[in-house]
C-alpha positions, 0 to 999 in steps of 0.5 A: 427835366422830366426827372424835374417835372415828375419830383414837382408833381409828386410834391404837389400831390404830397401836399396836397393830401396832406393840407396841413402840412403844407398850412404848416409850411406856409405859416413858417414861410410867413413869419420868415417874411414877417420877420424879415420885414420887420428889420426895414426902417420906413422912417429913417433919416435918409430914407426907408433903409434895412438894418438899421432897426430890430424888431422889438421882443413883443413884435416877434412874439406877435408875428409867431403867434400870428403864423402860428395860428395861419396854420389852421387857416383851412379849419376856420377861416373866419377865426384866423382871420378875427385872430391875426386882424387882431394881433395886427391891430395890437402891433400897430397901437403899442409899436411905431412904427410897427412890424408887418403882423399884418401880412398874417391878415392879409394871407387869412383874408385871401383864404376867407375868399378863397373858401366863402362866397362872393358877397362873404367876401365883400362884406368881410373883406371891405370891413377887414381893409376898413379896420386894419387901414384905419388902424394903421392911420390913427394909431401910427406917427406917420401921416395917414396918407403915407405908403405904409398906411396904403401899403396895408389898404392895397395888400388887403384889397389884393388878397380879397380879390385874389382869393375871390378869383380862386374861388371863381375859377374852381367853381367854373373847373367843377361846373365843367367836370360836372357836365363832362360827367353828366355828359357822359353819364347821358351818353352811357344811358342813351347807349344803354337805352337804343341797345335796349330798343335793338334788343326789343326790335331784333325779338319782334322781328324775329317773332313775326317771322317764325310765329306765322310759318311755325304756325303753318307748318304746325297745322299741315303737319297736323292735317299729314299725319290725319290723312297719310293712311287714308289719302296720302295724296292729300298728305303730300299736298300739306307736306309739299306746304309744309316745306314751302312754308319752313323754306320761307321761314329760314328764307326770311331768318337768314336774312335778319340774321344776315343783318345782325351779322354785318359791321357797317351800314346795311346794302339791302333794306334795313328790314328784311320783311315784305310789306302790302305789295306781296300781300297777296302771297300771304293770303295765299299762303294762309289759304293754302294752311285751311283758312278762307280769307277775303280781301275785302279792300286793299288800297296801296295809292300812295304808297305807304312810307317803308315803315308804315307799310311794314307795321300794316303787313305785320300786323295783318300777318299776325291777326291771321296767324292768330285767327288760324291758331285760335279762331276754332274749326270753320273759321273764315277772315277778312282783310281791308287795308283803307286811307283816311285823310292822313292815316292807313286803317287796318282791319282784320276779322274773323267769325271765329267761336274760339274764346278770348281764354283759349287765345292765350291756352298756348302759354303767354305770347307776344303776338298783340303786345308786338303788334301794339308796339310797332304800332304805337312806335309809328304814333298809331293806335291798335284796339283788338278785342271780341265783336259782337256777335263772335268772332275777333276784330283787330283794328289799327290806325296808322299815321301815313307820316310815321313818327317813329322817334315818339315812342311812348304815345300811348295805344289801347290794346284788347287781350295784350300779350295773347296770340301767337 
């Protein structure tokens, strides 16, 4: 049965590469058919017999003609269709009673519906049912209701319909692959889309967490080498700092990558960043690194959602950060983290004389385009820019309730890309 199975499919598969051959095929089983049927008498004395009548020599050249031009049914259907009506249309006016030419018709009609559209269809098929019928009643000895004239009403209604539902259900096999493609076509897009978005997180996350410390570490650094003659224990006070803050950063880079690193659902917080609630150890740190900064207000009643209160501290990380690394010497800050009505503002300003070229002298950063983005990702809007007057305001207004699946709403930023 398998051997069975296997020789049908590459028969099928066979013909089906090779249209023509098997039109080929199917025209010599036709005028098999044709001429087969052209041995039965319908008007006998005792009844419809077989045998007792021969097909005359113009019928069998009309039934080869016909099969023959079956043949190139595929190329134009219409034509195979006018020419085998014809032939039919022949055979009934010079034989009586006549030879079934007319099978040829009602295959051309089947392909004419298998190949055209529903109303082609209708309007062909009635007129070719119309023509062949009538044909057959006026033309014939027979009565015009008799089972051979509504033999050739019926096998023309049948075909038309029978080639229509062909039609119909290759139509509907095509429209459901077409979606299952589209469908996954949607599926590799999306899959490609949210690795983007991964990508992107992963990036800010890891900027956020390297950009302030390194920065830190960078300033103390600085501050050990000026003084390690002079005052070494003013330079072991900014070492000490210098190894806390590198200490917080493979801290909070071993716990991103930690997450990258696992297969399934996360047991810890899918962001390994703190939020307002350690605010106070930030500004300490940053104090420590040489920069006054004042609190002016923190309100944290209610608590912000999770990634609200991650947007706020980040934020506020890299305003300080970039107030430390650009605002110039003598440079001091303010926070103020403040609710009105539905939404959190954050603020961070600093006096500093730095000029907005010199923010961006370090080549390029990413600092305020990362901010916009988390901001905007929560439908949020961030404005930074110079105040009057000097110094550097950054300002974002966060939504209490994030909408972190609108993305795109759009946000207004000052110097974007500049900063650490």
């Amino acid at each position: 049965m398998t051997t069975l199975g296997t020789g049908f499919l590459r028969v099928r598969h066979w013909l089906r590469d090779h249209p023509l051959a098997f039109d080929g095929a199917l025209a010599v089983a036709v005028l098999a058919a044709m001429i087969v049927g052209s041995f039965a008498d319908p008007n006998a004395p005792n009844g419809p017999s077989f045998g007792t009548r021969t097909p005359e020599a113009g019928s069998v050249v009309l039934m080869v003609l016909a099969a023959a031009v079956l043949a190139l049914r595929r190329r134009n259907p219409m034509a195979v269709l006018a020419a085998t009506g014809g032939l039919s249309i022949v055979e009934f006016v010079l034989v009586d009673p006549p030879a079934p030419v007319v099978m040829s018709a009602v295959v051309a009609l089947y392909t004419v519906a298998a190949s055209t559209d529903r109303p082609t269809t209708w309007r062909v098929g009635l007129l070719t049912m119309a023509v062949l019928t009538a044909s057959a009643m006026i033309f014939g000895a027979s009565p015009w209701y008799s089972q051979e004239n509504l033999g050739v009403f019926a096998w023309t209604g049948m075909a038309g319909a029978a080639g229509d539902a062909l039609r119909s259900r290759r139509a509907f096999v095509d429209a459901i692959r077409e979606r299952a493609e589209r469908a996954e076509r949607t599926r590799e897009e999306e899959a490609r889309r949210r690795v983007a978005e991964e990508r992107l997180r992963i990036a800010r996350d890891l900027h956020d967490v390297v950009a302030h410390h390194i920065a830190l570490v960078n300033v103390q650094a600085g501050v050990a080498a000026h003084v390690m003659d002079k005052r070494p224990d003013q330079a072991k006070e900014a070492l000490a700092h210098v190894r806390e803050a590198s200490r917080s950063a493979l801290g909070e880079l071993r716990a991103t990558v930690g997450l990258l690193r696992q297969s399934g659902d996360p047991e810890a917080p899918t962001e390994p960043a703190p939020g307002l609630a350690v605010l106070d150890e930030l500004v300490a740190t940053v104090r420590r690194a040489g920069l006054p900064v004042e609190v002016a207000c923190v309100d944290r009643r209610p608590p912000l959602p999770a990634a609200v209160d991650l947007a706020a501290y980040r934020v506020i990380q890299e305003a300080l950060t970039n107030v430390r690394k650009h605002a110039g010497p003598g440079a001091k800050a303010e926070v103020s983290v403040v609710r009105v009505g539905e939404a959190a503002e954050v603020t961070v300003l600093d006096n500093g004389t730095g000029s907005p070229e010199g923010a961006g002298a370090d080549g390029g950063g990413h600092g305020l385009l990362g901010m916009r983005e988390r901001v905007t990702a929560l439908g949020g809007t961030l404005t930074a820019g110079p105040r009057y007057g000097g110094g550097f305001r950054v300002h974002a207004i966060l939504p209490v309730k994030a909408r972190t699946g609108e993305p795109g709403m759009p946000g207004r930023v000052g110097r974007t890309g500049e900063g650490a």
